[in-house]
N, C-alpha and C positions, 0 to 999 in steps of 0.2 A: 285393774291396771297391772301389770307386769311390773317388770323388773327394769325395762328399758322401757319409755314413757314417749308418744309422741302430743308435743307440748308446740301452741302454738303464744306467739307473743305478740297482744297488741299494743304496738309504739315502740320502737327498739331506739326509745332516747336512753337519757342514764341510770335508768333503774332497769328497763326493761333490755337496754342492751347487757346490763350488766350479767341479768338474768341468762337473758339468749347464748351469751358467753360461756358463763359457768354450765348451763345446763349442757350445751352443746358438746364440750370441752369432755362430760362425764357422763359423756356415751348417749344422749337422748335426742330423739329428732326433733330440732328445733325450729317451727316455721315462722320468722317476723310476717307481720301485716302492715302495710305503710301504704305511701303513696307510692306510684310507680317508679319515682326516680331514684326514690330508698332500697325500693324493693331490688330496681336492678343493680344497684352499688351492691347490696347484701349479698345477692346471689354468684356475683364473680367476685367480692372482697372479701366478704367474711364480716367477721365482728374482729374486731381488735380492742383488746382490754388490756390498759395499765392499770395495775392494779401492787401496792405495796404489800396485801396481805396475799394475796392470788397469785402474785407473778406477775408476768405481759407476756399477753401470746394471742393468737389470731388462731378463732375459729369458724370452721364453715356452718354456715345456714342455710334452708332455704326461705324463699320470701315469697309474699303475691303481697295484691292488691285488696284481697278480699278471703276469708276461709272458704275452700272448695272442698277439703276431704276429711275423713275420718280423725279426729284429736280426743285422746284424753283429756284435755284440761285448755281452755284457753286464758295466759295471765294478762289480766289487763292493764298497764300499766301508762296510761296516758294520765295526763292529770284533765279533772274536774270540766274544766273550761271546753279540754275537746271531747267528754265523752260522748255526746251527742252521734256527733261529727262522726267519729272512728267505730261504734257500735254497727254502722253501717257495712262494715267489713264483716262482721259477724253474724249472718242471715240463721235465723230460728231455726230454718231447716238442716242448715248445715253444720250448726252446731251438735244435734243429736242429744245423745245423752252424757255428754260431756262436762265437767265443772268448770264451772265460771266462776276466778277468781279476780276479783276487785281488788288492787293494791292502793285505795283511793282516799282521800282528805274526806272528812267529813263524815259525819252518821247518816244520812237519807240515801244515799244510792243505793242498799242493799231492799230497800221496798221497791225502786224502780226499776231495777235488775230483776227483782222476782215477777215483778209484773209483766215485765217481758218474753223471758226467758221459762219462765216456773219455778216454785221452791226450791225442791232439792235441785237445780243446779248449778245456785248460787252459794259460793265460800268466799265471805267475806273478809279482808284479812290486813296485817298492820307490814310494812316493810320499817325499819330502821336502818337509814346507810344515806352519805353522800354521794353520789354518781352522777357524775355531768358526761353529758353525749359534747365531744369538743369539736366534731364535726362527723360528716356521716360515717356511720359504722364504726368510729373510735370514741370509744368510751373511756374517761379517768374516773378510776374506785379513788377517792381522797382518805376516805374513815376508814380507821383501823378494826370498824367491826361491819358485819353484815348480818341482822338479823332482822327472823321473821316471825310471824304471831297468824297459826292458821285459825282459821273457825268454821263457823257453819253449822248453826242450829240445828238445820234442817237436812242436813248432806249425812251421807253413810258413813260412819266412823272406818270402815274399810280404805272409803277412796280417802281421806284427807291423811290416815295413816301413809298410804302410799306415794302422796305427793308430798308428803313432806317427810319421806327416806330420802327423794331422789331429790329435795335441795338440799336435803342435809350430805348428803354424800359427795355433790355439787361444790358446796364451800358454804353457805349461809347458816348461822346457828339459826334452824327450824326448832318451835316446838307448836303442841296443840292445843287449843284455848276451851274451856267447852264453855262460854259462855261471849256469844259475838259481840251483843249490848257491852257487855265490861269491858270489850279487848278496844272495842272502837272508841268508846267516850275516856279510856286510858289515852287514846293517841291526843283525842279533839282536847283532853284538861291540859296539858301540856302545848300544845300546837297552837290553840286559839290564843293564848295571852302573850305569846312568843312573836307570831304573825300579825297581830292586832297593834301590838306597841312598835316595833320594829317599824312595819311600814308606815305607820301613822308621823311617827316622826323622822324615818329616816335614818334610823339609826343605827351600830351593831349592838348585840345586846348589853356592850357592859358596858357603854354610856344609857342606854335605854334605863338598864337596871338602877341604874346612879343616879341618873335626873329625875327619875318620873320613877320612882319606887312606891309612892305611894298609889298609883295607877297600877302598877306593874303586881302590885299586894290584891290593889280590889279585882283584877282581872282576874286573880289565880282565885280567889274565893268564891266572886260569881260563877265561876267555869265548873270548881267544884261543886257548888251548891247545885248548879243543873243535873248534873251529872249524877250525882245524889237524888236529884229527883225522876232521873230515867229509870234509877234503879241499880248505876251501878259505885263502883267504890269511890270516893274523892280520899285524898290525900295532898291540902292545899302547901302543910308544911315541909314535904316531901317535894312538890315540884319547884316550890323555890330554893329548895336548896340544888336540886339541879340546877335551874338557871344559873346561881352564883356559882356552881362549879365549872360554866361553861367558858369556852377561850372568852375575852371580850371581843376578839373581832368575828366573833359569830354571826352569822346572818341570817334571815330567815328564810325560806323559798320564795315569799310572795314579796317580801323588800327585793328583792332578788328581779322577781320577774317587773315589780316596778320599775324598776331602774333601768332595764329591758325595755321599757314600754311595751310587753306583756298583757295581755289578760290576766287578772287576777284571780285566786280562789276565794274573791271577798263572800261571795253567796253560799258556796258551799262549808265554809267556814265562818264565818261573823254571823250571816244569814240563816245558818243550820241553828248554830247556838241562840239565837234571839228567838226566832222561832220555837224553839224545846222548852227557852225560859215562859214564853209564853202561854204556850201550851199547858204547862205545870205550875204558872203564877207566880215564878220567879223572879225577884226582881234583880236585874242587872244594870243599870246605869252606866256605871263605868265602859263597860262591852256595847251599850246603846249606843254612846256618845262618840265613840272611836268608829264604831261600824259607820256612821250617819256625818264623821265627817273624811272618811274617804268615800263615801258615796257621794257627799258633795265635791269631793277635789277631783271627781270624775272617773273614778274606780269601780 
């Protein structure tokens, strides 16, 4: 990879526009992947980013409907529900030898990524930031931070050095993980008890934390316990003290998308973890009972 990167972006919603933006903006050729309607709003709009820590300013993109040319890296940044759906844009051939980075919930996509794709072209990897797409091509950055957690077991220490100068120089505090298992079950011990209680009762988190604390306790301990049995670090009394440092009108993504009437990431997240406890002999209850009753209330 050079010095200037051509980078393409599948899903230019709010992470991934936010991305298209900043990469754009500092100097890199940025192509979104969408539907046709996105794609032609992108290609004579631009991305438009307000952004408090970034600025607001509008940059150009280009866009298709599918990857047709040569990319260093393609970021993928849809969530869970569509990646089925959006991979379609990404033909095996036309990807090449290019990396394939997953900004995605959950632990299991990086085996089905490989399976597809091959090894070394998967860098599997964590985003931290709020970014809402508020309609097409304008994006609001809300968080005062933007950072990101690369990896990739199995990728060349060369290429993820190189893509993550050019987000760091971009605007996002990049750094590199060498162990992908740790970086992702860090996201899923935090995410899972946050998203689980939240939308289970509807709540933001600091009545969540208040009502249902003793819930809110056994989730962060199951989530650790698993996590601990994948192999990597838990630290249960660490994420609840986050929690209680967070706004209480905090909300999760997936209460979010409920509220929405959204698809939810119940599978890739409640269903990743129940599975892993299983698999390791884990026992979760608390995370059983919560998964089992938004998949009854139609989730």
């Amino acid at each position: 990879m050079a010095n200037k990167l051509t980078l393409a972006i599948l899903g230019p919603g709010g992470v991934g526009g936010l991305l298209a933006g900043l990469l754009s903006r500092a100097g890199h050729q940025v192509i979104c992947l969408s539907g046709e309607d996105t794609a032609t709003h992108l290609r004579t709009q631009g991305v438009r980013l307000r952004s408090a820590r970034f600025g607001d300013f509008t940059a150009p993109v280009a866009a298709d409907t599918e990857l047709r040319v040569p990319v260093d890296a393609v970021l993928i940044t849809v969530k869970h529900t569509a990646l089925d759906a959006a991979l379609a844009r990404v033909p095996s051939a036309a990807l090449g030898d290019a990396l394939l980075v997953p900004f995605l919930n959950g632990v299991e996509h990086p085996a089905a990524l490989r399976a597809r794709y091959g090894p070394q072209a998967v860098a599997p990897s964590v985003i931290r930031v709020e970014s809402t797409r508020i309609a097409a091509g304008v994006i609001e950055h809300a968080s005062p931070f933007a950072e990101i957690d690369l990896t990739g077991d199995q990728v060349p220490r060369p290429r993820l050095d190189a893509l993550a100068r050019a987000l760091t120089e971009a605007g996002p505090t990049t750094r590199i993980l060498p162990d992908e298992t740790a970086a992702l079950w860090a996201k899923m011990a935090f995410l899972a008890p946050f998203a689980l209680l939240t939308t289970r009762h509807a709540l933001p988190l600091g009545e969540a934390r208040t009502r249902h604390r003793a819930d809110l306790t056994a989730l962060v301990e199951e989530t650790a316990a698993v996590s601990r049995a994948c192999g990597a670090p838990d630290d249960p009394a660490a994420a609840l003290a986050r929690y209680d440092a967070f706004p209480p009108a905090t909300r999760s993504s997936m209460q979010r998308d409920a509220e929405a009437g959204r698809p939810l990431e119940l599978d890739a997240i409640g269903g990743a973890l129940l599975r892993a406890a299983d698999l390791h002999g884990v026992p979760v209850p608390v995370a059983t009972r919560l998964v089992g009753e938004l998949r009854e209330a139609g989730y």
